[in-house]
C-alpha positions as CSV (number, residue, x, y, z in Angstrom):
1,X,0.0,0.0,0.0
2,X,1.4,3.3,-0.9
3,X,2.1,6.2,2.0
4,X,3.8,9.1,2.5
5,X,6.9,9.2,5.2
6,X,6.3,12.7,6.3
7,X,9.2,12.8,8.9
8,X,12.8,11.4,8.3
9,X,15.8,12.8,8.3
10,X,17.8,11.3,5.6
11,X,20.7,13.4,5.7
12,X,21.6,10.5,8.1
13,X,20.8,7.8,6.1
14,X,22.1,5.2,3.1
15,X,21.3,5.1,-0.4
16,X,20.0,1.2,0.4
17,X,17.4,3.1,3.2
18,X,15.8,4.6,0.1
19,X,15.4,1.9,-1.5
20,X,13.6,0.0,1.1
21,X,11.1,3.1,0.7
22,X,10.7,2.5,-2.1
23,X,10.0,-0.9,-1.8
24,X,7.5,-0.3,1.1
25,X,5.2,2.3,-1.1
26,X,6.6,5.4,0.2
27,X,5.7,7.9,-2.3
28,X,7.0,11.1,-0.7
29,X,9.2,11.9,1.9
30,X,9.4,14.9,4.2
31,X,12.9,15.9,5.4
32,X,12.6,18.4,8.4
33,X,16.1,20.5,9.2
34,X,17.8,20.0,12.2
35,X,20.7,18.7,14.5
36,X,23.5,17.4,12.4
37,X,24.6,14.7,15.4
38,X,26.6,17.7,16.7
39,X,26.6,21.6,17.2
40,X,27.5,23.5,13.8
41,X,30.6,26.3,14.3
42,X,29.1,28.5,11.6
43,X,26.2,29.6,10.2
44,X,28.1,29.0,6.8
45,X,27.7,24.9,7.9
46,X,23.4,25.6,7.8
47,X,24.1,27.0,4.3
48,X,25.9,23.8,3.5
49,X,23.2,21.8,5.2
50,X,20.3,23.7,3.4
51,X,21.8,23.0,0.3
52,X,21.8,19.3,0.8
53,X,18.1,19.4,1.7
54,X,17.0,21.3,-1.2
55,X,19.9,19.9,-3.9
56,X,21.4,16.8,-3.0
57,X,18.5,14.6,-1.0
58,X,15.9,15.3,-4.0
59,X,18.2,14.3,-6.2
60,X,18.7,11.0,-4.0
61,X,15.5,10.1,-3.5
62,X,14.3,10.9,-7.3
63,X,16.4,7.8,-8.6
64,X,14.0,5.6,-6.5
65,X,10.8,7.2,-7.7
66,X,10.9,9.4,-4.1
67,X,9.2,13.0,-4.3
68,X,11.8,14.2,-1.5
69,X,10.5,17.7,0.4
70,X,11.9,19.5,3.2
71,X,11.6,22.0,6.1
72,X,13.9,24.7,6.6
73,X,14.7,26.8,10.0
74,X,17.5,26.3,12.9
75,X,16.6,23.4,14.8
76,X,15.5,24.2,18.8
77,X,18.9,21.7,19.7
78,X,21.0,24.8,18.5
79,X,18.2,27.8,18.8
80,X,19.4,28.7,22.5
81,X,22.3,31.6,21.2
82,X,20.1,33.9,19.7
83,X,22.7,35.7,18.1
84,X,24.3,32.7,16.1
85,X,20.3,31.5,15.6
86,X,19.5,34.9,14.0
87,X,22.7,34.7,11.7
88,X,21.3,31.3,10.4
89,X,18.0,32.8,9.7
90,X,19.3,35.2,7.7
91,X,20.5,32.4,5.3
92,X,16.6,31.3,5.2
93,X,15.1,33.7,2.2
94,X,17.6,32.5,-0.6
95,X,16.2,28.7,0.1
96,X,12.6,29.0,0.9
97,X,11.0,29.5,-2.8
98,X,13.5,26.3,-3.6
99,X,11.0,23.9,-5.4
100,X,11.2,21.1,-2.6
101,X,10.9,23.8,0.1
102,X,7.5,23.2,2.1
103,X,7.6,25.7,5.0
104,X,9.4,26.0,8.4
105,X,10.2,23.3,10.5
106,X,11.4,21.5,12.5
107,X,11.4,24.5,15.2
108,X,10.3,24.1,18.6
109,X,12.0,24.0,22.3
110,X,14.2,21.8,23.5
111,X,15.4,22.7,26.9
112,X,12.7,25.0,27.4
113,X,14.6,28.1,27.8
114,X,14.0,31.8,26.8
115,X,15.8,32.0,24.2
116,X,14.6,28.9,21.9
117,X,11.3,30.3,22.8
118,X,12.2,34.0,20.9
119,X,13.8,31.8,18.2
120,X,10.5,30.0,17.8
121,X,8.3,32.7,17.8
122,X,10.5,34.5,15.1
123,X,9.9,31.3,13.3
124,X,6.3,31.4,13.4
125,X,6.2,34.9,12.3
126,X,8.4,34.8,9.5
127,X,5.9,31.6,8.2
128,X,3.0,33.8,8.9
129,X,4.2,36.5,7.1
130,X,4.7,34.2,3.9
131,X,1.8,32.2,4.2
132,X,4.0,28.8,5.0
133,X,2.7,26.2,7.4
134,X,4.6,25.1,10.1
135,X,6.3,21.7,11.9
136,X,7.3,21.8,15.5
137,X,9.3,19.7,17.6
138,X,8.0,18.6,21.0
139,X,10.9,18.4,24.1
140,X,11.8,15.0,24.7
141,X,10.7,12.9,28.1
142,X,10.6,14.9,31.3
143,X,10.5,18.5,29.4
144,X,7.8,17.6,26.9
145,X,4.3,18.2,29.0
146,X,5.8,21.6,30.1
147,X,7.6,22.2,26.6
148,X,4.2,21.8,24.5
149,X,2.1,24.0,26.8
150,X,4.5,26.7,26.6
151,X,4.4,26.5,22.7
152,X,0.5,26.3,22.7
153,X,0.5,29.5,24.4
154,X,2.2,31.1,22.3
155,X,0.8,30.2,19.6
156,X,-2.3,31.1,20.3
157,X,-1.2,34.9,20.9
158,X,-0.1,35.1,17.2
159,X,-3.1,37.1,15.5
160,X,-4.3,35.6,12.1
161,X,-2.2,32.3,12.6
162,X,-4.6,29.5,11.2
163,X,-4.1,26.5,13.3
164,X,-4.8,24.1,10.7
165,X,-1.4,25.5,9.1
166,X,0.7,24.4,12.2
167,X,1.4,20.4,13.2
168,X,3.2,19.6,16.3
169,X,5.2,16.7,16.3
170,X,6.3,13.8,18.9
171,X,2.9,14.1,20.6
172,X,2.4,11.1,22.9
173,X,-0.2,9.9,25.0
174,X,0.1,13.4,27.8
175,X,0.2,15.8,25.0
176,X,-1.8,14.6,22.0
177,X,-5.5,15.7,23.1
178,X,-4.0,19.0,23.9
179,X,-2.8,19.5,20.4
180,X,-6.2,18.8,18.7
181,X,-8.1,20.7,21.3
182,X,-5.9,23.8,20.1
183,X,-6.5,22.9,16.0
184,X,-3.5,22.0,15.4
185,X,-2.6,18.8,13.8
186,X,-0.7,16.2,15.9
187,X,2.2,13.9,14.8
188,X,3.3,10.3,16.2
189,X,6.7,9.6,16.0
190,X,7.3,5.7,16.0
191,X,10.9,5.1,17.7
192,X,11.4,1.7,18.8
193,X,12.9,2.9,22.4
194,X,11.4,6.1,23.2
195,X,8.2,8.2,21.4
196,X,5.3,6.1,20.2
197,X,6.2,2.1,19.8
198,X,3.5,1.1,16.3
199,X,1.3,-0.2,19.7
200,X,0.9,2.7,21.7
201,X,0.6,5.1,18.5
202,X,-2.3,2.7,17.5
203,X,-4.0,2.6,21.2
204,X,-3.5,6.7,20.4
205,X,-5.8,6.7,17.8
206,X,-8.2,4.4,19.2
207,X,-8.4,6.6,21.6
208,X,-8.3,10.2,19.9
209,X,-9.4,9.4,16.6
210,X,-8.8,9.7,13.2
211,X,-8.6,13.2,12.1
212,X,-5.7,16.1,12.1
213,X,-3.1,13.0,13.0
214,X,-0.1,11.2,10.6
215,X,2.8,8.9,11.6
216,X,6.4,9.1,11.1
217,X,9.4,7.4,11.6
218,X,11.9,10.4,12.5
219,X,14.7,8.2,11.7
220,X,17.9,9.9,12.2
221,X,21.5,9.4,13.6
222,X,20.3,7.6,16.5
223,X,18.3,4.1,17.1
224,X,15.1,4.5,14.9
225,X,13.9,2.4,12.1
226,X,13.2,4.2,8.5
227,X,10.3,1.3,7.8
228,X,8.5,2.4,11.1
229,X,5.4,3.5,9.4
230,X,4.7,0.4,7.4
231,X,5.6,-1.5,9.9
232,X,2.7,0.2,12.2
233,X,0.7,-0.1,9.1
234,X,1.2,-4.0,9.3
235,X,0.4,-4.0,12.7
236,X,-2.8,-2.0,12.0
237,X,-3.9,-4.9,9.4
238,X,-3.3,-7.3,12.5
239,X,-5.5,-5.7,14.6
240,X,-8.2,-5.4,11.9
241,X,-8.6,-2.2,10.9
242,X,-9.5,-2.0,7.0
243,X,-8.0,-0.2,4.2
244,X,-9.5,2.2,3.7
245,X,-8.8,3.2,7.5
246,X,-5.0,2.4,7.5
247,X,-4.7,4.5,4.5
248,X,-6.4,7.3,5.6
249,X,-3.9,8.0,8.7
250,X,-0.6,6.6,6.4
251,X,-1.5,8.4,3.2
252,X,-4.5,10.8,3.0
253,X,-3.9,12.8,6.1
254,X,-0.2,13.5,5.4
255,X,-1.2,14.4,1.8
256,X,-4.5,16.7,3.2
257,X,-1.6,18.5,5.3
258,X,1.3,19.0,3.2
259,X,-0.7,20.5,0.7
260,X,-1.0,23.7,2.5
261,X,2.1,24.5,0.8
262,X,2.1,25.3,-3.0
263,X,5.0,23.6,-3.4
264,X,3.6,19.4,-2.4
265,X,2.8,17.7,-4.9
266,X,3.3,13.8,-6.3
267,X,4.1,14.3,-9.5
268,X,7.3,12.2,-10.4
């Protein structure tokens, strides 16, 4: 069954990963920016980076039949010295009318500080001001209840922001009905050790529903699996759930998303 991964960061991953993408039915992929595996010495290194995001990836995942998009922004890991974070988002015009570009994202907090928040609402504000939806990264563990409320907040004190434009990622089972209460759209994040496990993110929607929610793998430099949405989608057909149902949350609601941006589309 053909889906849509709408969260991996590939940038970490081999040419045979894309290929078992391919093989699975992903049709699209959705590259967010962020941490490297270590803290970048210049904003120079985020030009680099954003160059691979919006050159060399598409260009990767096109020999596999792979529509490849991305995110663009400093990443919450490395948001905390506002001056350095500023410098990078100076870098952001040039890139974000690149073909592949679909808004800004992955911002968010990370340690819940002061500063990552001013770099995430100057985040929000530059995608409001250009009419770009918006993926945010949820704290991990301890910091992620507090983390999400704080960016709820804020959200909801930027005037004209449309909800529906904004989804907020890593949501688990604390922090999920908060997200749809607010309008936003809500992401799982399957991780085999931490996150959602295919289970829980399953018992999620059971529980939640349907609507405003997609899956992702999120696989990166650490221990995730790039197959964890078909794998959740197997586990889906275990439990019974039909088709029509499994490809509603694995390809129609990533699609009904991502196509806020003018730039998603699945044309080969």
């Amino acid at each position: 069954m053909s889906y849509i991964e709408p969260h991996a960061h590939m940038v970490s991953r081999t040419t045979d990963d894309y290929e078992k993408l391919a093989l699975a039915g992903c049709e699209a992929l959705c590259e967010p920016a962020f941490w490297a595996g270590f803290d970048r010495s210049s904003p120079q290194a985020f030009h680099d980076y954003f160059r691979q995001l919006t050159e060399v990836e598409p260009a990767r995942a096109a020999k596999f039949a792979i529509r490849h998009f991305c995110w663009l922004c400093i990443n919450p890991k490395e948001a905390d010295d506002p001056g350095f974070a500023r410098e990078v988002m100076t870098l952001l015009p040039d890139f974000l009318d690149k073909p592949n570009v679909l808004g800004i994202g992955e911002i968010g907090l990370n340690k819940n500080t002061r500063n990552e928040l001013a770099i995430f609402e100057e985040h929000v504000q530059l995608a409001l001001d250009r009419g770009l939806p918006v993926l945010i990264h949820t704290p991990h563990l301890e910091d992620k209840l507090k983390g999400t409320r704080i960016m709820l907040d804020s959200l909801a004190n930027f005037s004209g922001l449309d909800p529906s434009m904004v989804i907020i990622d890593h949501v688990e089972e604390h922090t999920v009905r908060m997200v749809l209460d607010a309008g936003h759209w809500a992401g799982m994040t399957l991780y085999p050790e931490s996150k959602c496990t295919p289970s829980r993110a399953i018992d999620i929607l059971e529980t939640e529903g349907l609507e405003r929610i997609w899956m992702n793998s999120a696989c990166d430099w650490g221990v995730s699996d790039p197959l964890a949405v078909p794998r959740c989608m197997l586990e889906m057909k275990r439990r019974g759930y039909s088709r029509e149902t499994i490809r509603k949350v694995a390809f129609d609601n990533p699609r009904d998303f991502l196509s806020a941006s003018t730039n998603f589309n699945l044309d080969i």
